[in-house]
C-alpha positions as a Markdown table, in Angstrom:
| # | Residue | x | y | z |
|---|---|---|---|---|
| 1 | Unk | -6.5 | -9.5 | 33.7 |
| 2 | Unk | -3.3 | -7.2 | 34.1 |
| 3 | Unk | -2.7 | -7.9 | 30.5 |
| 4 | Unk | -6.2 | -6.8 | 29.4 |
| 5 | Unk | -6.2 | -3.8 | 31.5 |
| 6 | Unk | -3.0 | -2.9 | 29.5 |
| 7 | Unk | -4.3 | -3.8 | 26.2 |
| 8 | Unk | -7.4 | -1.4 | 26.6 |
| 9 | Unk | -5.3 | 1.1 | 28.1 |
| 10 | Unk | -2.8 | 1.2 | 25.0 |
| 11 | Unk | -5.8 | 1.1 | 22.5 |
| 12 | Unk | -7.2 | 4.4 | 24.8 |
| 13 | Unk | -4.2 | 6.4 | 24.2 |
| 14 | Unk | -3.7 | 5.4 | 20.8 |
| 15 | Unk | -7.2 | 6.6 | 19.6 |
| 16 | Unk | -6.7 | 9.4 | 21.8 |
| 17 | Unk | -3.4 | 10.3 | 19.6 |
| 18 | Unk | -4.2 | 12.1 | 16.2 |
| 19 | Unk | -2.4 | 11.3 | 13.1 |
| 20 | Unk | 0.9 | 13.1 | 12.1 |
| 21 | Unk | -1.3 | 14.0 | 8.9 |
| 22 | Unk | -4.9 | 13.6 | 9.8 |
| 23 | Unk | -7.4 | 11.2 | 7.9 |
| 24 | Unk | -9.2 | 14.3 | 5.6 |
| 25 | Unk | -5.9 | 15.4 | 4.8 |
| 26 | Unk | -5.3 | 15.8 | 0.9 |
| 27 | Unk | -3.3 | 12.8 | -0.4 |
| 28 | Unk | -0.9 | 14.7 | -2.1 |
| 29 | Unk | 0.9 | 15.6 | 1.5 |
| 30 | Unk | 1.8 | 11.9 | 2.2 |
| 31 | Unk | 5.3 | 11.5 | 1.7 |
| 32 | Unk | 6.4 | 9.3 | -1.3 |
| 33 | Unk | 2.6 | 9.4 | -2.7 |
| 34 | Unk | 2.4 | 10.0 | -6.5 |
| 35 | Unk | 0.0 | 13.1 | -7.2 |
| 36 | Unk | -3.9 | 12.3 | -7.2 |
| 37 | Unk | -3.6 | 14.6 | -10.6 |
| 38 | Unk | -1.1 | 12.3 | -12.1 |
| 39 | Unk | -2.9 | 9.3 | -10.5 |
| 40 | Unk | -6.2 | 10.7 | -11.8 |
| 41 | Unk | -4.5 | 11.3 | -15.2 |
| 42 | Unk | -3.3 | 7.4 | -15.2 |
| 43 | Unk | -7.2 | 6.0 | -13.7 |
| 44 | Unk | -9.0 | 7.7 | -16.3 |
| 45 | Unk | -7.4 | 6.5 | -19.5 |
| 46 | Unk | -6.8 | 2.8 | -18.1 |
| 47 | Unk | -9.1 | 0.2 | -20.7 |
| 48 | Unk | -10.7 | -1.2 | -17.2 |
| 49 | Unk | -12.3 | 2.4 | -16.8 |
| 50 | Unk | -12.8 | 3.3 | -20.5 |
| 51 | Unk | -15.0 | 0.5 | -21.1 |
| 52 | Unk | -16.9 | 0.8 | -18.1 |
| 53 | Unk | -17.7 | 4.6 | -19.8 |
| 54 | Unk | -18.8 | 3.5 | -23.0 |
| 55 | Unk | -20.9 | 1.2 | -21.2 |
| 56 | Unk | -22.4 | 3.8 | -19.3 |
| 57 | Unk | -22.7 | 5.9 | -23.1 |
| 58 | Unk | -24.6 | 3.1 | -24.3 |
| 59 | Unk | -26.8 | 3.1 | -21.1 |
| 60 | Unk | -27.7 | 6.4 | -21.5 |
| 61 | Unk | -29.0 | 5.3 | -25.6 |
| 62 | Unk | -31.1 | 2.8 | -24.1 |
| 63 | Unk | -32.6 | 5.2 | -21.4 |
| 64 | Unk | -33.4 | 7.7 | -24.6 |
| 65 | Unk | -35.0 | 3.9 | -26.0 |
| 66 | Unk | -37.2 | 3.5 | -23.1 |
| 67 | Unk | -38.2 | 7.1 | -23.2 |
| 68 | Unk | -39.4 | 7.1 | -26.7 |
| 69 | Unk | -40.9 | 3.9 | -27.1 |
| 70 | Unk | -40.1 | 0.7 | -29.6 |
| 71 | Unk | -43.3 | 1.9 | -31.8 |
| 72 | Unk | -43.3 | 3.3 | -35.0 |
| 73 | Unk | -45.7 | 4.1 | -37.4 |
| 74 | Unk | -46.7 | 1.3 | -39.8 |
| 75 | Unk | -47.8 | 1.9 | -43.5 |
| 76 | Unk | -49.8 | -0.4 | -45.7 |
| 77 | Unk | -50.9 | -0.4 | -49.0 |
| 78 | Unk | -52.8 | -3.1 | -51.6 |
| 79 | Unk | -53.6 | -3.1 | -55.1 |
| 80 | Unk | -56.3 | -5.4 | -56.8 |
| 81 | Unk | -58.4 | -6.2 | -59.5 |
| 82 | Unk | -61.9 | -7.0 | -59.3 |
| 83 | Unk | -63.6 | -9.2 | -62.4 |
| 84 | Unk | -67.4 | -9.9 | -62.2 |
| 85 | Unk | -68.6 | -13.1 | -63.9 |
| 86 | Unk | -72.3 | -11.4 | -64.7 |
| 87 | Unk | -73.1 | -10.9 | -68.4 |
| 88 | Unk | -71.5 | -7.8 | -68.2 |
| 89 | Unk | -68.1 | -9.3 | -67.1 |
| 90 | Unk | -66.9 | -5.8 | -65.7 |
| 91 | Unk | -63.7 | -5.1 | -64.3 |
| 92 | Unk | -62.6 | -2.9 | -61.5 |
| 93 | Unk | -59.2 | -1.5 | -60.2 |
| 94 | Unk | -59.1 | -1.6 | -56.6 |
| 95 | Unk | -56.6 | -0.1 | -54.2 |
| 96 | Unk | -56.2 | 0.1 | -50.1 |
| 97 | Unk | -54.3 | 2.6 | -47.8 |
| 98 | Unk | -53.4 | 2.1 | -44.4 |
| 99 | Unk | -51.7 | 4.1 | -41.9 |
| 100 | Unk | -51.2 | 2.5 | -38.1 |
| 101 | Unk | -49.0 | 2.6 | -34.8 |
| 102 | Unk | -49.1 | 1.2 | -31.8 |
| 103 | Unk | -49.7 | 3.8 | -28.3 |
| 104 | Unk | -48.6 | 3.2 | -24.9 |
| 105 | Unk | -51.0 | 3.7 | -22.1 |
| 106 | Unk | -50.9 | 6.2 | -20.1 |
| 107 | Unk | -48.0 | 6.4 | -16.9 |
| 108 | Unk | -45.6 | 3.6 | -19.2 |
| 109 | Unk | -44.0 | 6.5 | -20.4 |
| 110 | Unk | -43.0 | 7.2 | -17.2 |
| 111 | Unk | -42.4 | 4.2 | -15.2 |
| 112 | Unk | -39.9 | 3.5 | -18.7 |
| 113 | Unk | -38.2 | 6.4 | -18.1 |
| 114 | Unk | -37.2 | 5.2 | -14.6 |
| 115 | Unk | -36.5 | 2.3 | -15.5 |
| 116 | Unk | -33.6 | 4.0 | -18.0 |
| 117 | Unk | -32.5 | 6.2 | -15.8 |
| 118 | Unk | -31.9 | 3.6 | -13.6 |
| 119 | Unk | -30.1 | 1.9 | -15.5 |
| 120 | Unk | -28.1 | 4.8 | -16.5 |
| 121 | Unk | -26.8 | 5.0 | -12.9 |
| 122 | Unk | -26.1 | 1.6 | -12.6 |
| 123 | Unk | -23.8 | 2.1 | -15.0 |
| 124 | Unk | -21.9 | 5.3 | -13.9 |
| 125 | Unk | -22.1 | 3.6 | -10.2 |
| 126 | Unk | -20.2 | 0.4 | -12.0 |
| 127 | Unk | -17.8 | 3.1 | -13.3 |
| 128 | Unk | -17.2 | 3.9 | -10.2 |
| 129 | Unk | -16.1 | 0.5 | -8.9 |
| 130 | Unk | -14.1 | -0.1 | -11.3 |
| 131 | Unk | -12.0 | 3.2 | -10.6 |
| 132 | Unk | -11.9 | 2.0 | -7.0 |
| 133 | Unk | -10.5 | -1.3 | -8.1 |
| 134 | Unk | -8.0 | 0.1 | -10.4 |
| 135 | Unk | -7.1 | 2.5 | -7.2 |
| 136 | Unk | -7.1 | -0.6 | -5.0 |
| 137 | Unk | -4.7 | -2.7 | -7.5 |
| 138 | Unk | -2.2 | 0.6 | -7.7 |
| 139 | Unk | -2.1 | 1.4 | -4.1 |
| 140 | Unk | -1.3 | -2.6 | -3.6 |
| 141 | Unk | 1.6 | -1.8 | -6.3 |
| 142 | Unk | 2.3 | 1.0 | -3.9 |
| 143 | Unk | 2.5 | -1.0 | -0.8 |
| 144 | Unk | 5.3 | -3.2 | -2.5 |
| 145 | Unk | 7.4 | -0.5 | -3.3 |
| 146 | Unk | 7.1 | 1.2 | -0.2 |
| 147 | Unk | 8.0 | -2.2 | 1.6 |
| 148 | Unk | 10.9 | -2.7 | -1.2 |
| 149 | Unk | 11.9 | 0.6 | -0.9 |
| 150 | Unk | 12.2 | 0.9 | 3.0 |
| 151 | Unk | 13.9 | -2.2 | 2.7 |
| 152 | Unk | 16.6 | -1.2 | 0.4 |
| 153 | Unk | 17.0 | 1.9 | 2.3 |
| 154 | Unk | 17.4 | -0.3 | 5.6 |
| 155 | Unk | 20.7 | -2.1 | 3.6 |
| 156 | Unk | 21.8 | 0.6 | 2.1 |
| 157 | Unk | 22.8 | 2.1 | 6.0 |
| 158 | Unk | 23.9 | -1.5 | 7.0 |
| 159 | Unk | 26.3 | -1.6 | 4.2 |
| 160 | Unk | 27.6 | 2.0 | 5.4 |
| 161 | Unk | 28.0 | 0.9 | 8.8 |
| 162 | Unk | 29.8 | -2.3 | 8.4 |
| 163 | Unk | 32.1 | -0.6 | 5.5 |
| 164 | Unk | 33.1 | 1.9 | 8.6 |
| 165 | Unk | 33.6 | -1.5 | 10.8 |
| 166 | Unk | 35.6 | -3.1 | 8.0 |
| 167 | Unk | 38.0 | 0.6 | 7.7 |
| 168 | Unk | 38.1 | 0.0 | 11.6 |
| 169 | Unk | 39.2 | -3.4 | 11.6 |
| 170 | Unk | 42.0 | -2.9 | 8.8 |
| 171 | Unk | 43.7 | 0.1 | 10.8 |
| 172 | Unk | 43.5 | -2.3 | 14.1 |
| 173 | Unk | 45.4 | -5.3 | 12.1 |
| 174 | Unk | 47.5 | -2.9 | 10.4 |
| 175 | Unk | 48.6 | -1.6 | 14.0 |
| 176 | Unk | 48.9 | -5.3 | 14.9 |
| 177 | Unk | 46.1 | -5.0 | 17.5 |
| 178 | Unk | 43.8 | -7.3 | 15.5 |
| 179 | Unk | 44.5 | -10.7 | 13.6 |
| 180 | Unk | 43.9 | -11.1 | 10.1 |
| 181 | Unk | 41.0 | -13.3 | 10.0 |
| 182 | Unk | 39.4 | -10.5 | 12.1 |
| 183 | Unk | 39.9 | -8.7 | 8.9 |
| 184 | Unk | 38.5 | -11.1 | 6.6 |
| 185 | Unk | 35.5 | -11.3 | 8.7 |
| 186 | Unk | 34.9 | -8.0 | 8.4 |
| 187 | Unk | 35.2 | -8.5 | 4.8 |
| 188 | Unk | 32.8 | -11.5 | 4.8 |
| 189 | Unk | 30.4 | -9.5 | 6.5 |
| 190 | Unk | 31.0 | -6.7 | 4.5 |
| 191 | Unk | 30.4 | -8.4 | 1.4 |
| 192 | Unk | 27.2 | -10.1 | 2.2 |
| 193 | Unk | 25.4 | -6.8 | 3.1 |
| 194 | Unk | 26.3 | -5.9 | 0.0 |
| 195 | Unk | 25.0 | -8.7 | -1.3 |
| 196 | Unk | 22.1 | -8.3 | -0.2 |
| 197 | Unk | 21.8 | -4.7 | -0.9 |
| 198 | Unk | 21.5 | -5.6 | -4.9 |
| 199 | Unk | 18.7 | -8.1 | -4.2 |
| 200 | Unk | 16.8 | -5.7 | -2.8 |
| 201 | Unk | 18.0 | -3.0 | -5.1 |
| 202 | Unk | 16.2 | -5.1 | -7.4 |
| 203 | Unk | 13.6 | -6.2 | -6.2 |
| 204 | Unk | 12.8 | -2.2 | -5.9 |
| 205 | Unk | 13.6 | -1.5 | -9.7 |
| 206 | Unk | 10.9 | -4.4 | -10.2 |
| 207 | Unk | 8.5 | -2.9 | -7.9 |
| 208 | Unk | 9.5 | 0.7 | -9.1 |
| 209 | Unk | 8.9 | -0.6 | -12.7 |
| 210 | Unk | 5.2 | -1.8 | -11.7 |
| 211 | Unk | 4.1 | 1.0 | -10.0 |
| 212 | Unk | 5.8 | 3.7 | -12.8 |
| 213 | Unk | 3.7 | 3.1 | -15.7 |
| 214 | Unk | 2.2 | 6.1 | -16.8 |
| 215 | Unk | 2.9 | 7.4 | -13.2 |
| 216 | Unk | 5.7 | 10.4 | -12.7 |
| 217 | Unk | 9.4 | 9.7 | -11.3 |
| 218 | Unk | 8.6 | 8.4 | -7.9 |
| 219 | Unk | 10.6 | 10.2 | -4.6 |
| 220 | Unk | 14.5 | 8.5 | -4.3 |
| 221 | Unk | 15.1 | 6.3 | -1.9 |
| 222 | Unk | 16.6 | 8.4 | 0.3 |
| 223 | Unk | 13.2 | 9.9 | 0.8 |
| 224 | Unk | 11.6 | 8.1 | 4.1 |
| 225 | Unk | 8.8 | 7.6 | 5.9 |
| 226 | Unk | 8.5 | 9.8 | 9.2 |
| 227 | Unk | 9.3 | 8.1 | 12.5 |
| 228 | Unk | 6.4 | 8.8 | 14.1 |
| 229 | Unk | 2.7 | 7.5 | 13.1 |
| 230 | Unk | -0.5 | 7.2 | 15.5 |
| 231 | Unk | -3.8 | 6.1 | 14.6 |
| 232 | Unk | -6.9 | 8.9 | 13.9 |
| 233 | Unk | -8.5 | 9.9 | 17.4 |
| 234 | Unk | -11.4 | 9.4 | 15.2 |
| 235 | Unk | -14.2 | 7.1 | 16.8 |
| 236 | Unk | -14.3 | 3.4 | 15.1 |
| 237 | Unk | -18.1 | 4.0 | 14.5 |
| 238 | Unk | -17.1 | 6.7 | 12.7 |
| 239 | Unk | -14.2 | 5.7 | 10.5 |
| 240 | Unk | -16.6 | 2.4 | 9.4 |
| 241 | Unk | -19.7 | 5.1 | 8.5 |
| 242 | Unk | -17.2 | 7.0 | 6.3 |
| 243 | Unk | -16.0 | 3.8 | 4.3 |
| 244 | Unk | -20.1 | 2.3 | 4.3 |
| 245 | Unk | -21.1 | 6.0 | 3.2 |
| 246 | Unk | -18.2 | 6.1 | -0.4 |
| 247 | Unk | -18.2 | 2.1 | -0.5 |
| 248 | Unk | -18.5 | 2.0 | -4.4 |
| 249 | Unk | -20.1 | -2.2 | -3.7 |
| 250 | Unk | -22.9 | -1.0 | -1.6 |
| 251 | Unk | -23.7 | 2.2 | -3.8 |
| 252 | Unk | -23.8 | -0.4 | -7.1 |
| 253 | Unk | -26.1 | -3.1 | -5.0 |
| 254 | Unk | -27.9 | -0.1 | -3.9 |
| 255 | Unk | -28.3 | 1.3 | -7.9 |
| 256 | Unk | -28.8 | -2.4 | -8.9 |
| 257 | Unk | -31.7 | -2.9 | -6.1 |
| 258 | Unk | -32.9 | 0.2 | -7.5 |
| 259 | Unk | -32.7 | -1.3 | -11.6 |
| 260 | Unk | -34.8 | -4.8 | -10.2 |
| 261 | Unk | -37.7 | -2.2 | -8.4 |
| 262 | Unk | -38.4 | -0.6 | -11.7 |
| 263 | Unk | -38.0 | -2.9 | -14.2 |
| 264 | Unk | -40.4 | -4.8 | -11.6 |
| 265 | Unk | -43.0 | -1.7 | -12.2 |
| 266 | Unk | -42.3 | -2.3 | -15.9 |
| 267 | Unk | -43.0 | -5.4 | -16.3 |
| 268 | Unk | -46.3 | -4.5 | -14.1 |
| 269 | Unk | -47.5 | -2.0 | -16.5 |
| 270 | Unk | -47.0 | -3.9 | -19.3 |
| 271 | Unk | -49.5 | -6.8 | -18.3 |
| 272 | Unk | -52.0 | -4.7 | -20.2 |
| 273 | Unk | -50.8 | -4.2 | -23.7 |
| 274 | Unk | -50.9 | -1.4 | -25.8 |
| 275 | Unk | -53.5 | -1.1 | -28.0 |
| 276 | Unk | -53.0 | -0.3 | -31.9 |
| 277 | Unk | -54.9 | 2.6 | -33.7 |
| 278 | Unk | -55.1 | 3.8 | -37.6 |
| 279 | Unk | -56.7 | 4.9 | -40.6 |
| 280 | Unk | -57.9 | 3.1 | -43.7 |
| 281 | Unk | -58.8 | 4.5 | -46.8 |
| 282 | Unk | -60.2 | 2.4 | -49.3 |
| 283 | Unk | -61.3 | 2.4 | -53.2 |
| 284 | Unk | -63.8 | -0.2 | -54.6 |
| 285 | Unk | -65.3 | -0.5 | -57.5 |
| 286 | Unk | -63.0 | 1.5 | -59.8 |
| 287 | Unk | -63.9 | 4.8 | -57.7 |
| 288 | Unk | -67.4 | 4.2 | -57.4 |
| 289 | Unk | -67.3 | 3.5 | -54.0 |
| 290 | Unk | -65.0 | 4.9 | -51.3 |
| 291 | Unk | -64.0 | 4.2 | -47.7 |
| 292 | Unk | -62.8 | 5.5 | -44.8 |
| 293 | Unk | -62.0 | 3.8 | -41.6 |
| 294 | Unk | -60.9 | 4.4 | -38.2 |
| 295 | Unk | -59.0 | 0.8 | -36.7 |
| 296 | Unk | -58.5 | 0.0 | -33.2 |
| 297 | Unk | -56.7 | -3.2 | -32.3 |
| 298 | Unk | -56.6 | -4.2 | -28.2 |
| 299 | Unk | -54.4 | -7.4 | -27.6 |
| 300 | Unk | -55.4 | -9.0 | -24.7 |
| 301 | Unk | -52.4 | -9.4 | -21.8 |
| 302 | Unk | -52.1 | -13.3 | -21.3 |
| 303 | Unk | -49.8 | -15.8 | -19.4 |
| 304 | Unk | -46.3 | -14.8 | -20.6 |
| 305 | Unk | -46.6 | -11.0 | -19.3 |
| 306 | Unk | -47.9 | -12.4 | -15.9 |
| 307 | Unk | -45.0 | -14.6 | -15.4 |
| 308 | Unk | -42.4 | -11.6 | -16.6 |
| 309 | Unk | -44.2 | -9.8 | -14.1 |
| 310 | Unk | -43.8 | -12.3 | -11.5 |
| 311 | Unk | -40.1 | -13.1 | -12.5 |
| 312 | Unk | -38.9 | -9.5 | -11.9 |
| 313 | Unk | -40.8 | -9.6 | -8.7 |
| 314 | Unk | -38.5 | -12.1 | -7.8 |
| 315 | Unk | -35.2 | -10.5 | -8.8 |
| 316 | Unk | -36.1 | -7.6 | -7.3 |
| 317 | Unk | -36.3 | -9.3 | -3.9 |
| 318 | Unk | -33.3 | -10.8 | -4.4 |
| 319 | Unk | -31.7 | -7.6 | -5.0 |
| 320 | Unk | -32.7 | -6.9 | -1.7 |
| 321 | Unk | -31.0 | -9.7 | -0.4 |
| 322 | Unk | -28.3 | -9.3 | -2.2 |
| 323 | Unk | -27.8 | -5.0 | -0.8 |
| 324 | Unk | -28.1 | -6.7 | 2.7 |
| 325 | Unk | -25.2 | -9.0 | 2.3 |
| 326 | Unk | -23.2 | -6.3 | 0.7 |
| 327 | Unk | -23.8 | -3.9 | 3.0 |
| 328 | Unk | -22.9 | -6.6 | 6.0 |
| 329 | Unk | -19.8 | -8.0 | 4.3 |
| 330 | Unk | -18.9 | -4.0 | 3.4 |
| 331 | Unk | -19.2 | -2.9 | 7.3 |
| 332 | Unk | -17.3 | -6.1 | 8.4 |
| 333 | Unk | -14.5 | -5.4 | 5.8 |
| 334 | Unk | -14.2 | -1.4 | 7.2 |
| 335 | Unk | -14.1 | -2.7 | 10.8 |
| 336 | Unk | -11.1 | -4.6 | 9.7 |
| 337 | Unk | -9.7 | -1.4 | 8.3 |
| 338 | Unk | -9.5 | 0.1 | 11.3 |
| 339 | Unk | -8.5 | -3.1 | 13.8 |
| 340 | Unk | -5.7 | -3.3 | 11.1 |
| 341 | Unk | -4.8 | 0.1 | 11.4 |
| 342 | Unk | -4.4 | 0.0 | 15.2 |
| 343 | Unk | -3.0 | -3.4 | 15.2 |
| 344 | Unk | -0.4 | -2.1 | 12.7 |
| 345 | Unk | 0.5 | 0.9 | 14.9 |
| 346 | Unk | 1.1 | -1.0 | 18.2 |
| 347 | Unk | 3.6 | -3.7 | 16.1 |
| 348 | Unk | 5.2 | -0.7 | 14.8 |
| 349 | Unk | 6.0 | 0.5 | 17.6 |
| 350 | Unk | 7.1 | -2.5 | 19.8 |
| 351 | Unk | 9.4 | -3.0 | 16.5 |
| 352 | Unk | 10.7 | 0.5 | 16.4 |
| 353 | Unk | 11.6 | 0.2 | 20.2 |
| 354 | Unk | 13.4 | -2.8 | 19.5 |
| 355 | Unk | 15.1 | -2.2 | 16.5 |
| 356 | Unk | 16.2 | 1.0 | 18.7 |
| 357 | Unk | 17.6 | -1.3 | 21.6 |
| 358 | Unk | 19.8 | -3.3 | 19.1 |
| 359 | Unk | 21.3 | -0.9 | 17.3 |
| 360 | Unk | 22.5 | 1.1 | 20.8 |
| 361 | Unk | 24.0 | -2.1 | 21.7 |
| 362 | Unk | 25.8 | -2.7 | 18.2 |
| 363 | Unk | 26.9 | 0.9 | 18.0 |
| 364 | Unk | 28.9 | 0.7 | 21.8 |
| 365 | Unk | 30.3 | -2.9 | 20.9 |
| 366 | Unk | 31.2 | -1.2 | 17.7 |
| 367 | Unk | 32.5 | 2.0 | 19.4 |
| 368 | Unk | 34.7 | -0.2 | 21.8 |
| 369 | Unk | 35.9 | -2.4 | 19.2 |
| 370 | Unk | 37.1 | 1.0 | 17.8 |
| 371 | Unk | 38.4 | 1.7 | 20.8 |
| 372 | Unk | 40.7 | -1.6 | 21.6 |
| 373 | Unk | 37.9 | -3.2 | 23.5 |
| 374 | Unk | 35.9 | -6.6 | 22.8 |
| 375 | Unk | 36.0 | -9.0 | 20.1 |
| 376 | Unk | 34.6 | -8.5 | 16.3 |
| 377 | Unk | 32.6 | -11.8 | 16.6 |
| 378 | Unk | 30.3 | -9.7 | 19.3 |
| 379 | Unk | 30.3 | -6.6 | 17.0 |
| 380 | Unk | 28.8 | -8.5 | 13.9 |
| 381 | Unk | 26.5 | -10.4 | 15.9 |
| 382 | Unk | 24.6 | -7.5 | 17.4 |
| 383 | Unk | 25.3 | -5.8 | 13.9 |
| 384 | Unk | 23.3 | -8.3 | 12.9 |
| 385 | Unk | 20.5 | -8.7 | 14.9 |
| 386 | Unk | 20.2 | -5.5 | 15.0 |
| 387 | Unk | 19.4 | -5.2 | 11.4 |
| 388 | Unk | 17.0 | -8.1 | 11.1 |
| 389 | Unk | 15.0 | -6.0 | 13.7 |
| 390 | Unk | 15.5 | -2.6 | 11.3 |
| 391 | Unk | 13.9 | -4.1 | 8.5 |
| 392 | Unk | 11.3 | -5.9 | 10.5 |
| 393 | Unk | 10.5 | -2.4 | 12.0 |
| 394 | Unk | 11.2 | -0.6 | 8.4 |
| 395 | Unk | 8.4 | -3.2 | 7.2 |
| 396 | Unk | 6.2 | -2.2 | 9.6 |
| 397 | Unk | 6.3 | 1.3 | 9.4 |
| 398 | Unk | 5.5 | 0.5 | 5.8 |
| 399 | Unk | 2.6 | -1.6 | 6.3 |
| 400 | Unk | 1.2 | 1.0 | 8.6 |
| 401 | Unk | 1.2 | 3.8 | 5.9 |
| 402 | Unk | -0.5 | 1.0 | 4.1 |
| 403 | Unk | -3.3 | 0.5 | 6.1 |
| 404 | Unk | -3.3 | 4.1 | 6.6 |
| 405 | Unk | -3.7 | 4.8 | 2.9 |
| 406 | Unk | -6.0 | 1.7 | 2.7 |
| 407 | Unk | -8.3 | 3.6 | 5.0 |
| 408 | Unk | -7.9 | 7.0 | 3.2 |
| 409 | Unk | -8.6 | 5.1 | 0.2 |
| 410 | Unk | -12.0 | 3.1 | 1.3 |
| 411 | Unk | -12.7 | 6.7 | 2.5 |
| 412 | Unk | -13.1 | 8.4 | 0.0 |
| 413 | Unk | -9.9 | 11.0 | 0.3 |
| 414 | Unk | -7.3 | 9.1 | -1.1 |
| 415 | Unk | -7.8 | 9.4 | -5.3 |
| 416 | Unk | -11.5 | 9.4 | -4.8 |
| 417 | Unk | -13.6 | 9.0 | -8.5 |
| 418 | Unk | -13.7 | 12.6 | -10.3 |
């Protein structure tokens, strides 16, 4: 009970903390964040994105289909020769004209135009997921280097401090106050910081390299993260409205919901068919006798329109279904955001404090050892341990920027679609 008491009292002050750059803030005052210009720049000539826009072009051809109609004016025209088998055997030239097209009834024209211009923004909605996903791949690339980097930067001052213990331990043996394999020891140590120092060196040119194309130079290493990080004082409710509100899914099942409804009044209308109307000229008898007629065809709608009809009626209740389930999955997802977020922030900082504890102690057993005092075993040990618990606390700093930026991102204020 004491424990839960404690739990809800930490989760209290932490949403009652605002962030050291709040939520709204423009990306481009996170620290080690390429510019949303220059990420912009990159989003909006990726092939991903570019085909989704031709798709949208061709879209918007089809709309302008819809609008004017598949119907176009038909011509006809026959030739023949009439031949009487009376004693006069007389023969005629004989000729027809024709001129047709077929009209839609009145109110297709519009329910067609909906149902274009729905389709249209399906497509620029579908544009818009796919810039999200291409902004969700590149801030995952971001993560990686950001771990990779805090991580070589976490060596990189390990390295420094045991090169300082090693310079210590050679002027104690050279004073005869410390035995030699103290000094290789130092050494050993020495060397496998160093060690690994070009492992993760590399494994941050890698990440660097993935993250880089088409990006600018991204900030040096030396470049980190601020100490300090707390969660939004922002209200969950709230923070899972914003993400449902730019969620580029549920706007697409929305736009797609929105496609089934009027192709569904579409395939209504066009259980009556459109009838045909036309002239006829006509000229019989070698010009003795000439015609001219008005034509009006009327099919008659029959089984297949009904069952078009009823199929779309179907898809559009299961694009009903479907925007449900979306829009369920999407709020659980952006829930998750946010428990992540907070989650992140309280590791973080029972890491921090600990990685703080260890290096106090290794820095007095290293400031004695200086001194004449203790042994170098006890020096590397806590040297050690205390820089496991660096980069476990370096890591979590950098996944809490991540989830920060995840929630920016599924916000909309983090390289949100132009």
């Amino acid at each position: 009970m004491l424990l839960q008491k404690t739990s809800a009292l930490s989760l209290v002050l932490i949403q009652a903390c605002l962030w050291a750059i709040p939520l709204h803030t423009a990306a481009e005052t996170l620290p080690g964040l390429p510019p949303s210009a220059a990420v912009a720049e990159f989003l909006l000539v990726s092939p991903a994105y570019l085909a989704a826009q031709r798709g949208s072009d061709a879209e918007r051809m089809v709309a302008r289909q819809h609008q004017i109609g598949p119907y176009e004016w038909t011509g006809t025209a026959a030739a023949s020769r009439r031949s009487q088998t009376d004693p006069t055997r007389e023969r005629f030239q004989e000729y027809e004209l024709g001129l047709e097209r077929t009209v839609r009834l009145p109110g297709k024209v519009a329910v067609a135009t909906r149902a274009g211009e729905t389709r249209v923004a399906q497509s620029e909605a579908m544009a818009r997921k796919v810039w999200h996903e291409q902004a969700r791949l590149l801030l995952e690339r971001y993560a990686t280097w950001l771990r990779e980097r805090e991580s070589a930067r976490t060596w990189a001052q390990q390295v420094a401090l045991l090169r300082q213990q090693w310079s210590a331990t050679e002027r104690r043996q050279q004073l005869g106050d410390a035995a030699r394999i103290e000094q290789q020891q130092a050494l050993a140590a020495l060397t496998q910081a160093e060690a690994q120092q070009l492992t993760a060196e590399s494994r941050l040119a890698s990440a660097s390299a993935a993250l880089s194309r088409g990006l600018p130079a991204l900030p040096s290493i030396s470049d980190a993260l601020p100490f300090s990080v707390a969660p939004e004082a922002e209200s969950t409710a709230s923070l899972v409205d914003r993400q449902l509100r730019y969620s580029p899914e549920v706007t697409l099942a929305r736009q797609e919901q929105q496609v089934a409804e009027a192709q569904l009044q579409l395939d209504t209308a066009e259980r009556r068919a459109d009838p045909t109307v036309g002239v006829r000229f006509t000229r019989e008898r070698g010009g003795a006798e000439h015609t001219a007629a008005l034509v009006l065809s009327v099919p008659f709608g029959g089984e297949y329109r009904s069952a078009g009809a009823q199929a779309s009626a179907f898809r559009a209740s299961a694009a009903v279904q479907l925007l449900l389930d979306v829009e369920r999955r999407t709020q659980t997802e952006a829930a998750q955001r946010v428990r992540d977020l907070v989650s992140a922030y309280e590791s973080w900082q029972r890491q921090a404090e600990a990685a703080r504890q260890l290096t106090s102690v290794a820095d007095k057993l290293g400031n004695g050892y200086r001194l004449g005092e203790g042994n170098l075993n006890d020096v590397l040990s806590a040297r050690r341990l205390a820089n496991e618990q660096q980069l476990v606390a370096a890591t979590g700093l950098a996944d809490l920027w991540t989830a920060r930026l995840r929630l920016q991102l599924e916000s909309g204020v983090l390289w949100p679609h132009p």
